[in-house]
Each structure stands twice: as C-alpha cells, then as structure tokens.
MMTF fields as JSON, N, C-alpha, C and O atoms, coordinates in Angstrom:
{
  "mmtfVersion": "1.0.0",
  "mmtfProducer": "UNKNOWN",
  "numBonds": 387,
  "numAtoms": 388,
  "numGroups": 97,
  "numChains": 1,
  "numModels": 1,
  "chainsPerModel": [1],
  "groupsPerChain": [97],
  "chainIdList": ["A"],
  "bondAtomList": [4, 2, 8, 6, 12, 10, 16, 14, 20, 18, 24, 22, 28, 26, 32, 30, 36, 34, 40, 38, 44, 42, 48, 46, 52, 50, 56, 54, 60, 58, 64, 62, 68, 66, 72, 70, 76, 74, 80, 78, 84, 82, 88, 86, 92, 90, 96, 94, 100, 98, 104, 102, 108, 106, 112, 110, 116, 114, 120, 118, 124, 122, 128, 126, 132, 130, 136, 134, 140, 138, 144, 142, 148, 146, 152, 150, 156, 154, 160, 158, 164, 162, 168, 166, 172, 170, 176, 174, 180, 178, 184, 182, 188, 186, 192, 190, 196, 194, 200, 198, 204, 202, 208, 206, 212, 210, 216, 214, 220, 218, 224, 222, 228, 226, 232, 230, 236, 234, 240, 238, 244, 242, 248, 246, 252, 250, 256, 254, 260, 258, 264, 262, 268, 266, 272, 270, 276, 274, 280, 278, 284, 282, 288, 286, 292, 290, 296, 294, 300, 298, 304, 302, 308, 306, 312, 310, 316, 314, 320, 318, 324, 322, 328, 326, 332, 330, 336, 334, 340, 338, 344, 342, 348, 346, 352, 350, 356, 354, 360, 358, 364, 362, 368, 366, 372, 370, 376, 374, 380, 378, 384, 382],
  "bondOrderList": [1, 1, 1, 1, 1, 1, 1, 1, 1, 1, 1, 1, 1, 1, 1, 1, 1, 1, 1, 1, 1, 1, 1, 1, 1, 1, 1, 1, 1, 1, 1, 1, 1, 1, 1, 1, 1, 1, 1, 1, 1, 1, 1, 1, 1, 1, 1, 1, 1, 1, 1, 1, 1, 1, 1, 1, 1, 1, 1, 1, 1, 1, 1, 1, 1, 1, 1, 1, 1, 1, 1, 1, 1, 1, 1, 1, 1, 1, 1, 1, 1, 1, 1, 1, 1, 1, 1, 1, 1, 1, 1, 1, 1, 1, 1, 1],
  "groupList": [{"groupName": "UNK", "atomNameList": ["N", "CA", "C", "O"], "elementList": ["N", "C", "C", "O"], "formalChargeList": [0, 0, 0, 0], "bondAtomList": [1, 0, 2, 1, 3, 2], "bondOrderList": [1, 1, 2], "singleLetterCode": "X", "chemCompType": "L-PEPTIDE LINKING"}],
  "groupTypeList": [0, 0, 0, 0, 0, 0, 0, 0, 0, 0, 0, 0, 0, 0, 0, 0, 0, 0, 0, 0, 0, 0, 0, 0, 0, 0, 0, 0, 0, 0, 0, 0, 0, 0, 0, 0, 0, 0, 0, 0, 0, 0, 0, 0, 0, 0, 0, 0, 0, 0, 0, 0, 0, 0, 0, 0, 0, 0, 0, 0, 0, 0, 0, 0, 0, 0, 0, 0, 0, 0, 0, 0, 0, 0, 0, 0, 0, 0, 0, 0, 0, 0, 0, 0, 0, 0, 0, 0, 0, 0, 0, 0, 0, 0, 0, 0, 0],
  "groupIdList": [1, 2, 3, 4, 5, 6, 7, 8, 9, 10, 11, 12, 13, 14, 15, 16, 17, 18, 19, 20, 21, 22, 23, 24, 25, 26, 27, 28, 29, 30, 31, 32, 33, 34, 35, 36, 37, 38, 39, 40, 41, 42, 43, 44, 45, 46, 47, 48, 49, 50, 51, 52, 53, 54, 55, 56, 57, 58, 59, 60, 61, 62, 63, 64, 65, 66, 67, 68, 69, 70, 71, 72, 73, 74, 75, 76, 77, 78, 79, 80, 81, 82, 83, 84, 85, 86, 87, 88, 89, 90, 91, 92, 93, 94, 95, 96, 97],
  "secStructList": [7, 2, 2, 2, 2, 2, 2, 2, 2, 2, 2, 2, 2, 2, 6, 6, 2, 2, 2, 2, 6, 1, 7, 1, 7, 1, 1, 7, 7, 7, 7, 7, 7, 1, 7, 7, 7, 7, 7, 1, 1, 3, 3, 3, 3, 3, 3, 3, 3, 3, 3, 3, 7, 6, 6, 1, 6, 6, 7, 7, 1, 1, 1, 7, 3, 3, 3, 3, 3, 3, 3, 3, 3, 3, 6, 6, 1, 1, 1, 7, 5, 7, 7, 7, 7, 3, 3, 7, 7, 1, 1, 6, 6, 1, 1, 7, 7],
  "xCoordList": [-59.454, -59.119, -57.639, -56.945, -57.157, -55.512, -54.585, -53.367, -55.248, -54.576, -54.237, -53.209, -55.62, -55.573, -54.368, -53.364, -54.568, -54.036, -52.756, -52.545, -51.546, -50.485, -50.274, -49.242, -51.008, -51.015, -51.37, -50.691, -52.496, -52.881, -51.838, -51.817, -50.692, -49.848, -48.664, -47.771, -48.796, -47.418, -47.893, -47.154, -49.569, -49.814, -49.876, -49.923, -49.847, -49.855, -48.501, -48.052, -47.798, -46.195, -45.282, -44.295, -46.467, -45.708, -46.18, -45.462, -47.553, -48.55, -47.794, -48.245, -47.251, -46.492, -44.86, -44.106, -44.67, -42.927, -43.514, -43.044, -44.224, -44.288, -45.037, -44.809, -45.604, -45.658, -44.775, -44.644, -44.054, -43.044, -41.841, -40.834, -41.939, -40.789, -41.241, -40.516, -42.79, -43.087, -43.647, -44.723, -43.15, -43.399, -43.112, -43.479, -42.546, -42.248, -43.446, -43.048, -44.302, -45.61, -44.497, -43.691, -44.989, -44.859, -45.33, -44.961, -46.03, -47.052, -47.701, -47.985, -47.757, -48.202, -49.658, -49.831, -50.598, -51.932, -51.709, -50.989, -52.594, -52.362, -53.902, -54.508, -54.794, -55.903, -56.304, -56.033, -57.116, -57.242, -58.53, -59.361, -58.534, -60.136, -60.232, -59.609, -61.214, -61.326, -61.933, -61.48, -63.457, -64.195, -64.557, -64.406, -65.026, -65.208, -66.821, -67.177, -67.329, -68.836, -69.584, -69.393, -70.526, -71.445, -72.783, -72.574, -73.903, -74.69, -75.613, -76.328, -75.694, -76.904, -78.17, -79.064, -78.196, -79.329, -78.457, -78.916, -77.68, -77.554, -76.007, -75.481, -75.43, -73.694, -73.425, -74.147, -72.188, -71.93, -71.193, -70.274, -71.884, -71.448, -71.162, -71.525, -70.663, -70.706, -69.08, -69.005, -68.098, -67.324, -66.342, -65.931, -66.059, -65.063, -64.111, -64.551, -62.804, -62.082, -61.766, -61.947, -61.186, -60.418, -59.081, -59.292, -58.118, -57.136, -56.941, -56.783, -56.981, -56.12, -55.185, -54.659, -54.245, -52.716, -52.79, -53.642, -51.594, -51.537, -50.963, -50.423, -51.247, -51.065, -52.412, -52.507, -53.524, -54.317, -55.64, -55.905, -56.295, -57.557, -58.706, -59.333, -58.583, -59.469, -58.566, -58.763, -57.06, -55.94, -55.102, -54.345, -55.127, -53.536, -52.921, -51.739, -53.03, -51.776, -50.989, -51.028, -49.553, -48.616, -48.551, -47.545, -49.511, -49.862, -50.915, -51.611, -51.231, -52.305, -53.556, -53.334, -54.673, -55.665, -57.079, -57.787, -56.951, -57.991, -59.396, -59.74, -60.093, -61.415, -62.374, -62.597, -63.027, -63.703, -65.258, -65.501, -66.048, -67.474, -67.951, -67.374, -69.495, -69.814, -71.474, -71.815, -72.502, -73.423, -73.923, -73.47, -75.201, -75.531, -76.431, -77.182, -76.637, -78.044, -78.298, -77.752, -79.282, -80.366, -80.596, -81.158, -79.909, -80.795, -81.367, -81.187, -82.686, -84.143, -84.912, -86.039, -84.679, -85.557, -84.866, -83.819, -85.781, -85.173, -84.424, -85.021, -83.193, -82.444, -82.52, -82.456, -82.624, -83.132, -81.755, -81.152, -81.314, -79.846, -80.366, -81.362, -79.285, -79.518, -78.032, -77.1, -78.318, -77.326, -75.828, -75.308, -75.517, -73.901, -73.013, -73.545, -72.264, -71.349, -69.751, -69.6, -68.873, -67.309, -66.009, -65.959, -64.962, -64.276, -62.748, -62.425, -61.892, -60.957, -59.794, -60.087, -58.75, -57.551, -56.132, -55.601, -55.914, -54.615, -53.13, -51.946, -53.512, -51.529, -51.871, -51.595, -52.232, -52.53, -53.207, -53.166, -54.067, -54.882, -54.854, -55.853, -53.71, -53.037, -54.637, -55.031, -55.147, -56.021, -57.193, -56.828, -58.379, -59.643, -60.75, -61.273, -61.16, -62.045, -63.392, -64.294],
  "yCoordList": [22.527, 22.247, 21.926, 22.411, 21.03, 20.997, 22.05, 21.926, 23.225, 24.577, 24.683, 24.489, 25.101, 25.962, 25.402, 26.072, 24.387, 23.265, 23.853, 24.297, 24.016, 24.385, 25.776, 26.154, 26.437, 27.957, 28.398, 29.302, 27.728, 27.782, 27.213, 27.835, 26.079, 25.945, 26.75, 26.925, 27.25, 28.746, 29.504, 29.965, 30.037, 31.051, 30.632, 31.375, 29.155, 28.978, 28.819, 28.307, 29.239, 28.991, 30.374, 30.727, 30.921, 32.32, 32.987, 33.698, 32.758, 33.173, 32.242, 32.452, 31.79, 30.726, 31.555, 31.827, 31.74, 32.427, 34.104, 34.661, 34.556, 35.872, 36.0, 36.937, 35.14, 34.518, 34.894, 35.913, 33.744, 33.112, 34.285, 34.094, 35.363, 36.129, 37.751, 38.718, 37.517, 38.383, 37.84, 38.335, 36.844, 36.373, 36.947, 36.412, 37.86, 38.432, 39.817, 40.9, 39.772, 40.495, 41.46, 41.059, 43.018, 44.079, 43.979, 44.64, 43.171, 43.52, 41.7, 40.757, 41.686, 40.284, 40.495, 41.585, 39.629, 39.722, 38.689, 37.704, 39.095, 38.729, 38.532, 39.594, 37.325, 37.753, 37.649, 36.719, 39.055, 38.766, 38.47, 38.188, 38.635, 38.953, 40.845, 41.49, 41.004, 42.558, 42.324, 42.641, 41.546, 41.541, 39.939, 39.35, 39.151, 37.745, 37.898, 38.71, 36.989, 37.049, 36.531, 36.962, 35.468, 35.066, 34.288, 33.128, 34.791, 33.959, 33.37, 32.44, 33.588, 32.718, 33.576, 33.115, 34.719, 35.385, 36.872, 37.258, 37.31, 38.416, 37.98, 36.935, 38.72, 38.404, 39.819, 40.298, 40.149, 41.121, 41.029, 40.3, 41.901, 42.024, 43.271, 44.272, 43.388, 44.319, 45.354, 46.582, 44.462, 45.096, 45.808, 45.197, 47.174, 47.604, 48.836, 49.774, 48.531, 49.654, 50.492, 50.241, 51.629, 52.199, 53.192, 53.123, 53.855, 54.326, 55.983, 56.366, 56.884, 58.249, 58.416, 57.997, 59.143, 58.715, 59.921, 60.577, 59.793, 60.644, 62.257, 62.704, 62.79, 64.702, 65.16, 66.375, 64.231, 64.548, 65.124, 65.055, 65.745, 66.378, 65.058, 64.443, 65.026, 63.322, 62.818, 61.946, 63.302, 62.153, 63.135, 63.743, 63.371, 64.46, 63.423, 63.608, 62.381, 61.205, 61.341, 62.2, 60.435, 60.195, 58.583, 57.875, 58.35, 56.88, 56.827, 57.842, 56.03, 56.04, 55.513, 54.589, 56.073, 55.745, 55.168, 55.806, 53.354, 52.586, 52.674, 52.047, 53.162, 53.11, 52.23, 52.328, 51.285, 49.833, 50.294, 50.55, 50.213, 50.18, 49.005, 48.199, 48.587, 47.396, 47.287, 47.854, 46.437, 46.242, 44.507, 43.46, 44.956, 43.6, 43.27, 44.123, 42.222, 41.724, 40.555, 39.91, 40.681, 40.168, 38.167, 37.947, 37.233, 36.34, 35.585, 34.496, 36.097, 35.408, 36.129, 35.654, 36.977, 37.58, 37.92, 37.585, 38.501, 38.528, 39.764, 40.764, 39.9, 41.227, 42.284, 43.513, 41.681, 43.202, 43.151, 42.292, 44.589, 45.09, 46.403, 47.089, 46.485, 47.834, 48.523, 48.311, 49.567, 51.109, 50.62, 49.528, 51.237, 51.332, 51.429, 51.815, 51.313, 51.204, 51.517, 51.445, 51.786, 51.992, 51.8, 52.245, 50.965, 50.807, 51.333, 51.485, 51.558, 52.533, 51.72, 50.788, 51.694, 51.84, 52.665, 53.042, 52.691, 54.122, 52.864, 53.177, 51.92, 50.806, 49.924, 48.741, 50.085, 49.279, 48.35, 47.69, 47.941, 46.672, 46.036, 45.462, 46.137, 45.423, 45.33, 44.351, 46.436, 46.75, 47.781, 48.716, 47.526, 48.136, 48.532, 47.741, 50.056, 50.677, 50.747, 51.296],
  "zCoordList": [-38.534, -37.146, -37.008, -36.115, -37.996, -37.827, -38.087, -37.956, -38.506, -38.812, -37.312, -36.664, -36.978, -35.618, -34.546, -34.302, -34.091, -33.425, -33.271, -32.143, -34.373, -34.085, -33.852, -33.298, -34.161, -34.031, -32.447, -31.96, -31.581, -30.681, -29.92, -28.858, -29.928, -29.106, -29.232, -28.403, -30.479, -30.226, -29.51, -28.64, -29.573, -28.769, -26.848, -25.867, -26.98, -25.323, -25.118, -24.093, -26.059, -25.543, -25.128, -24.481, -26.075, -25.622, -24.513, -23.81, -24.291, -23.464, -21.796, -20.67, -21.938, -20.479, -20.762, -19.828, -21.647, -21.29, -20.845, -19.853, -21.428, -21.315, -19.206, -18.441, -18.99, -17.695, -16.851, -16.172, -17.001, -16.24, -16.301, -15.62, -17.026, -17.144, -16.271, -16.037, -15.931, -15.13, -14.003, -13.668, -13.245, -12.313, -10.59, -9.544, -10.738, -9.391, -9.27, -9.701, -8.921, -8.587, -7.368, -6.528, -7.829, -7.183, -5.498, -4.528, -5.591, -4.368, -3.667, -4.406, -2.609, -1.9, -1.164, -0.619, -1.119, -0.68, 0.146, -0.018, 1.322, 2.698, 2.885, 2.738, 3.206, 3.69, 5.377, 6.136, 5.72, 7.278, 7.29, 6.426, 8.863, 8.847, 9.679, 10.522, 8.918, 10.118, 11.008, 12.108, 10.893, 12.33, 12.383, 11.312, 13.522, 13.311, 14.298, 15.151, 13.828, 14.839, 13.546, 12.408, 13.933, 13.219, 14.049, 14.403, 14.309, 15.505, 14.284, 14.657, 13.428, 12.274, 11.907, 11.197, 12.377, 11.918, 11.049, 9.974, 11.439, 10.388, 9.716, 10.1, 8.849, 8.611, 7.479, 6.604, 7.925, 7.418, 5.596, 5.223, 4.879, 3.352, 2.757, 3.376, 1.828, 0.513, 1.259, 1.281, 1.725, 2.455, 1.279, 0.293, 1.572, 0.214, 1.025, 1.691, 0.759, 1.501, -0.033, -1.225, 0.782, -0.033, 0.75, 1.961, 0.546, 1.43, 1.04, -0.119, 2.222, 2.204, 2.257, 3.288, 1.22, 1.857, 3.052, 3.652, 3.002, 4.36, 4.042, 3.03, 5.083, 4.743, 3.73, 3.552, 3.013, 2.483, 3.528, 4.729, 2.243, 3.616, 3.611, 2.749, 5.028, 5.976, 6.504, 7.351, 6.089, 6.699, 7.237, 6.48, 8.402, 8.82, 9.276, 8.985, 9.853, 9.92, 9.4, 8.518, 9.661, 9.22, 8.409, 8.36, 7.988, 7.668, 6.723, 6.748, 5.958, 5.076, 6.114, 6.896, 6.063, 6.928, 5.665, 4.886, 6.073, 5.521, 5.822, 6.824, 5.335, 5.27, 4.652, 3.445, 5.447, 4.635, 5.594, 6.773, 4.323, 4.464, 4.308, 3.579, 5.199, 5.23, 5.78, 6.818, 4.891, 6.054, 6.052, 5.589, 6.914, 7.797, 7.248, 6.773, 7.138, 6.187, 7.232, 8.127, 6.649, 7.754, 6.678, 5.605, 7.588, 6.813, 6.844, 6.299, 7.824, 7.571, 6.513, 6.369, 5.852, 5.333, 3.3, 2.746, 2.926, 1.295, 1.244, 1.643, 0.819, 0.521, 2.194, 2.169, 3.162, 4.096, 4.576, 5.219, 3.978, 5.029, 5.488, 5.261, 6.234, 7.249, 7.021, 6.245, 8.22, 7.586, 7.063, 7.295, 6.632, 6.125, 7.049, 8.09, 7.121, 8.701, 8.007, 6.787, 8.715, 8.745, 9.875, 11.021, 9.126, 10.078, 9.432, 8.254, 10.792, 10.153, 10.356, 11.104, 10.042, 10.32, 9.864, 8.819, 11.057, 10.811, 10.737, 10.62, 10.812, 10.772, 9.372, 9.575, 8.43, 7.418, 7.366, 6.328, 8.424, 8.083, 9.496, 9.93, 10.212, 11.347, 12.452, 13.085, 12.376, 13.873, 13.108, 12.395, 13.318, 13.242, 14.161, 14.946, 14.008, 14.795, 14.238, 14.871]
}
C-alpha cells in the first residue's frame, strides 16, 4: 500500500496538469428548454436531436436544420408512451416547430 500511494499521486499530478493545459473547450453548452408544459398526468421523454447541415438532401436551407425526436408517456400507468413526435429548428436551437 505505501508503494502505490506515491505513484498514484504522480499519476493525479499529471492527470490535473494535463487538465488544466486543455482547459479552453472548443465548444460551450447552453441549456434551454424546447417545450415547457407539465399538467401531472403525461411528460415528455427520450428527447434526442441530431443536425443536417445545410445544402444536404432534407436540408436545402442555408442553416443547419435540428431535428429532436420525442415522446409522451403517460404517468399513471407502467411504461405506456405514445407516438414519436418531432420538432424542428432551422436558427440553431433559438425557436422550435
């Protein structure tokens, strides 16, 4: 056990510089909401986007157009969801149809 001990704090030492030296993340996460409504009997889950860029075929925009699927589950009851549903956006996230 006293082996390890010092070996494990070189490795958390390097494991915190190698960190700290990639600390400026490419990219920032923002969380919204897309839709708001909750009355106590159903609530919406299993939400997953994914994006077209644009000029691709589904997207003749000039914009990447977000596509997030989602359904409603029901919860009075065990596991009961219903259809699959989709909402779009053509401004990145800003506004959904």
């Amino acid at each position: 056990m006293k082996r390890i001990l010092p070996v494990l704090g070189l490795f958390l030492g390097m494991a915190n510089a190698v960190l700290a030296e990639n600390s400026s993340d490419p990219f920032d996460i923002e969380l919204t909401v897309a839709r708001q409504g909750f009355e106590g009997t159903f609530c919406w889950v299993h939400a997953r986007a994914g994006a077209i860029p644009a000029g691709m075929p589904g997207n003749s925009g000039s914009a990447p157009l977000v596509v997030m699927t989602l359904q409603q589950l029901q919860l009075s009851g065990s596991d009961v969801f219903y259809a699959l549903n989709d909402m779009r956006s053509s401004d990145l996230g800003n506004t959904w149809s």
